[in-house]
C-alpha positions as CSV (number, residue, x, y, z in Angstrom):
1,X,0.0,0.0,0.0
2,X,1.2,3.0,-0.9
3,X,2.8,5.1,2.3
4,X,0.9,8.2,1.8
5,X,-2.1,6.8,1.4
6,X,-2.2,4.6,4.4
7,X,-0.9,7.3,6.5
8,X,-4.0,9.8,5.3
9,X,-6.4,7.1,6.5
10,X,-4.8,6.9,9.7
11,X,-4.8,10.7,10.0
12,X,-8.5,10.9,8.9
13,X,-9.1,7.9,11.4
14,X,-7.5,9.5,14.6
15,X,-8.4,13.0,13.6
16,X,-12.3,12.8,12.9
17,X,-12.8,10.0,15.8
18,X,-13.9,7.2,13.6
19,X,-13.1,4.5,16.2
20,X,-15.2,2.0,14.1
21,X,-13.1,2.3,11.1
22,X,-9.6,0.8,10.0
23,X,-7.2,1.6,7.8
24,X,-7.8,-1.5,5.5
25,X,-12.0,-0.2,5.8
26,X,-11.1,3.0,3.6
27,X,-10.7,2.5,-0.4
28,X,-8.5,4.6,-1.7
29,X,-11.2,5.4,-4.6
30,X,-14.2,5.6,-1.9
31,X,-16.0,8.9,-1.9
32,X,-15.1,10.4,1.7
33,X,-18.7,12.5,1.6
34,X,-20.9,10.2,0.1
35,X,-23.0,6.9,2.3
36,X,-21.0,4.8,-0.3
37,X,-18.4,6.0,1.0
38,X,-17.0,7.0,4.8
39,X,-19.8,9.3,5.1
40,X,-18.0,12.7,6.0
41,X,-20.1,15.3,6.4
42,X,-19.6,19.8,6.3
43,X,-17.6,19.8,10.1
44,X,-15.2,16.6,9.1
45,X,-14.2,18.5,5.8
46,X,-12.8,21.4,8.2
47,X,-11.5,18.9,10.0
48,X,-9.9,18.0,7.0
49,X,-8.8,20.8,6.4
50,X,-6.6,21.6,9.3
51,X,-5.2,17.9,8.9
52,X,-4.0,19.1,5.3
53,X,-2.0,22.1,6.9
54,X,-1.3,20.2,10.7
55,X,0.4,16.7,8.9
56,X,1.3,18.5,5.5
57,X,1.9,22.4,5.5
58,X,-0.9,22.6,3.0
59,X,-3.4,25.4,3.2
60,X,-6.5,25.0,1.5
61,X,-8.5,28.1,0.5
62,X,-10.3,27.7,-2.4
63,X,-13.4,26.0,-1.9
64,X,-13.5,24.5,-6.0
65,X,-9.8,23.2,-5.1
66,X,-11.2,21.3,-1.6
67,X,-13.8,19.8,-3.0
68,X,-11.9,18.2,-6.1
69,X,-9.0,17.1,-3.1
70,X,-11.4,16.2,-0.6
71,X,-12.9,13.5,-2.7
72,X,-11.1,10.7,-2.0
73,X,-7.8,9.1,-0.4
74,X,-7.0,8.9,-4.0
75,X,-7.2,12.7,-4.4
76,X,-6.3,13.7,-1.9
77,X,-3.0,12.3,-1.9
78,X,-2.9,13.7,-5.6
79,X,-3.5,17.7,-4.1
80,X,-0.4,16.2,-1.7
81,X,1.8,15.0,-3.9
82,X,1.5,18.1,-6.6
83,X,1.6,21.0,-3.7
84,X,4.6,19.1,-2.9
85,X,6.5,19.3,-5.9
């Protein structure tokens, strides 16, 4: 698995309280706000948001630019890997 990945889902685990979940429960591809999904709703994606700059020095602003990272594991690590670059 790759490293980045894993360690978002443990960050989004320990960080939005989701006791019931493990790391091997998340899909990388799973929609993070949809019942498909994890199931996120409006107060986890601030929560997400501080994780992005806390773990990662990444500030989010732009609402368009959150919503296409916040979509999944998958692109989330994506918004990572370019703003790290």
């Amino acid at each position: 698995m790759d490293t980045l990945r894993e360690e978002l889902k443990k960050h989004i685990i320990e960080e939005l309280n989701l006791e019931d979940l493990q790391v091997s429960d998340i899909d990388d591809d799973a929609l993070l706000f949809s019942d498909e999904g994890i199931g996120l709703d409006s107060i986890d994606a601030l929560e997400l948001i501080v994780l992005m700059e806390k773990y990662y020095g990444i500030q989010v602003t732009n609402p368009g630019e959150g919503k296409v990272a916040f979509l999944s594991i998958n692109s989330m690590a994506d918004y990572i890997e370019k703003r790290r670059a």
